[in-house]
C-alpha positions in Angstrom: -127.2 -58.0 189.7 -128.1 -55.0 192.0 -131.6 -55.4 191.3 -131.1 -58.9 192.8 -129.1 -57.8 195.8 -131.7 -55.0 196.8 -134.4 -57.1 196.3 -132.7 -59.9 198.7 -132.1 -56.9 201.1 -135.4 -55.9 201.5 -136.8 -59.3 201.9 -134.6 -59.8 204.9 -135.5 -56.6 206.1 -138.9 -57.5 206.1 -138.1 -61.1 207.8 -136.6 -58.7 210.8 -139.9 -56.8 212.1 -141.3 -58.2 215.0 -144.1 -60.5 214.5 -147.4 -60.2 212.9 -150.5 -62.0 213.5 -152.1 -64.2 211.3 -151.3 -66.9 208.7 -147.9 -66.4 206.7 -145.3 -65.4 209.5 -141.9 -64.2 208.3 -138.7 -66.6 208.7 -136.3 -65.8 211.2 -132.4 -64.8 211.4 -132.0 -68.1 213.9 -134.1 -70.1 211.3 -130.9 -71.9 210.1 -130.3 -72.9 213.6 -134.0 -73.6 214.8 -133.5 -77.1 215.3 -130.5 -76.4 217.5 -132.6 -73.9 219.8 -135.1 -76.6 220.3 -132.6 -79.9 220.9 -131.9 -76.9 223.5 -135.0 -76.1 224.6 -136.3 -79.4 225.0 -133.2 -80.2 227.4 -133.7 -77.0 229.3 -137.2 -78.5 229.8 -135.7 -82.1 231.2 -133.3 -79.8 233.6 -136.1 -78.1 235.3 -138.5 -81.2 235.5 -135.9 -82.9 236.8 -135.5 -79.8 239.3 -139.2 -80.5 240.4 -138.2 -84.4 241.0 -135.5 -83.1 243.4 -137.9 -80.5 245.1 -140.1 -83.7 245.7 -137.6 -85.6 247.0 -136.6 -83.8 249.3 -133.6 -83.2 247.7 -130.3 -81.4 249.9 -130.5 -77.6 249.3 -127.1 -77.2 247.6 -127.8 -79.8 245.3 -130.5 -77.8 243.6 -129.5 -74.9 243.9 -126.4 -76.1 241.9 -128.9 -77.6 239.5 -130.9 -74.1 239.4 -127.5 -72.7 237.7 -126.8 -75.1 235.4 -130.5 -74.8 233.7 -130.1 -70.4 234.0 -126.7 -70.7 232.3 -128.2 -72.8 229.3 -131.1 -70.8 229.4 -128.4 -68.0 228.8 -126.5 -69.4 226.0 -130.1 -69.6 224.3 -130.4 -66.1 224.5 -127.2 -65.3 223.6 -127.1 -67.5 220.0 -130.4 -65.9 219.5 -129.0 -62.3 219.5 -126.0 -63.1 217.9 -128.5 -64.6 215.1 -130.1 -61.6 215.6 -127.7 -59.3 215.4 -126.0 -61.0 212.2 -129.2 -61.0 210.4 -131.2 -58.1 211.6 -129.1 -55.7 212.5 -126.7 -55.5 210.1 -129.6 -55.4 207.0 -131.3 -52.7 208.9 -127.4 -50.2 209.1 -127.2 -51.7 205.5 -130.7 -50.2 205.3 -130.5 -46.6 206.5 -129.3 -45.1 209.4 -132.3 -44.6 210.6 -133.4 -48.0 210.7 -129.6 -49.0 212.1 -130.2 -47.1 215.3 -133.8 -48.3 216.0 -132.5 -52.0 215.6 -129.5 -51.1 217.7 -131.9 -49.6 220.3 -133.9 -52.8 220.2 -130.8 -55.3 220.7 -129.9 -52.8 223.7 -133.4 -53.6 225.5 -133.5 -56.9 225.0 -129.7 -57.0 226.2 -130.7 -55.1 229.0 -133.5 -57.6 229.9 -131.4 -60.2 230.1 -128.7 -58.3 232.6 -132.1 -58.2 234.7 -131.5 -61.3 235.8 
């Protein structure tokens, strides 16, 4: 039974480096989700074409500006499931891992956090 378990750990281990080129590409922590993140996605895409509608409309400057937050905050909650994904999958096998590999993935979470505070 540990055999088992180690072996399942390092697979999703593994599954957790960033990506490689070429034929074969590892699954995903969000992979359970993935249809979810594109239903998303996909309406994210509608938002900001309709966006370009109300630029060529003329469209009254409040109203798309309104329209401009709506599509940044879903864009937002796409970023967030995907680190909580990522963090639930991936960072928790790597501080299972070693500690060592714990803090890289921690430090890794921490840019891509800070990215997003950018904004």
């Amino acid at each position: 039974m540990t055999t088992v378990t180690a072996h399942v750990d390092l697979l999703q281990a593994v599954e957790c480096h960033p990506p490689r080129t070429g034929p074969g590409r590892p699954q995903r922590g969000y992979a359970s989700g993935k249809q979810d993140y594109l239903r998303r996605l996909r309406k994210v895409e509608g938002q900001v074409r309709g966006l370009q509608k109300m630029i060529e409309a003329d469209t009254w400057c409040p109203d798309v500006v309104i329209q401009v937050g709506s599509v940044t905050r879903a864009l937002q909650e796409v970023a967030v499931g995907l680190l909580k994904e990522h963090l639930r999958h991936c960072v928790l096998t790597a501080v299972h891992g070693s500690q060592d590999g714990g803090a890289a993935s921690l430090d890794e979470v921490a840019g891509a956090i800070r990215q997003i505070v950018r904004l």
